[in-house]
N, C-alpha and C positions, 0 to 999 in steps of 0.2 A: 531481467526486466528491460533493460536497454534494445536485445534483439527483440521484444515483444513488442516495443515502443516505436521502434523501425517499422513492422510489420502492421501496427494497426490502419486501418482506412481511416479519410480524413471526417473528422467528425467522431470516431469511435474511441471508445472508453476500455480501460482493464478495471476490472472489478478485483479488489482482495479480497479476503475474508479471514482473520485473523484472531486467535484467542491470545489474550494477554495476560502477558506473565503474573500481574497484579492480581489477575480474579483467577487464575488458572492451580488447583491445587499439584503443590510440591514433585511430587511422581510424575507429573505429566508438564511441568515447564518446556521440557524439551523440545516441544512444539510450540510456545507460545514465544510472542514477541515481547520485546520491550518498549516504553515510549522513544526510544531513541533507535532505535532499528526500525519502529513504525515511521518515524521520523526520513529515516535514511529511503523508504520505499518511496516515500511522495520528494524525493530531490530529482529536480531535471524534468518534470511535468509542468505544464505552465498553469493546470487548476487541478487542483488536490480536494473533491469531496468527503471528509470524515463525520461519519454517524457512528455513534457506540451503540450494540444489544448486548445484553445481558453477557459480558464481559469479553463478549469480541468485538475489535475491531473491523469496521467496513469502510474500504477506499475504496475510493472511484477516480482514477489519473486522467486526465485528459490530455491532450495536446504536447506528446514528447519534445522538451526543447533540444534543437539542432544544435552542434557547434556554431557560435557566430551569430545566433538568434539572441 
């Protein structure tokens, strides 16, 4: 996330899109996140947009903060 965050133009956004451990059945966690790992995706962005659908999580990062920012 950090090299993507470097790389975005100014103004532009990363989109996640993530299913959550909570609504994701058992066999298939492996792929899903936790609230505290969703957590850790939006640190170091200076506006973190979160919407839930139907048990995935959607971020939207904005504005990678720099060191020293």
């Amino acid at each position: 996330m950090d090299d993507l965050g470097h790389r975005l133009r100014e103004g532009g956004a990363i989109v996640v899109i993530t299913p959550l451990v909570a609504t994701t059945p058992e066999e298939r966690r492996g792929v899903a996140l936790d609230e505290t790992q969703v957590g850790l995706l939006g640190a170091g962005w200076k506006r973190v947009e979160r919407f839930d659908a139907q048990g995935l999580a959607v971020l939207i990062l904005r504005g990678r903060i720099q060191p020293g920012d």
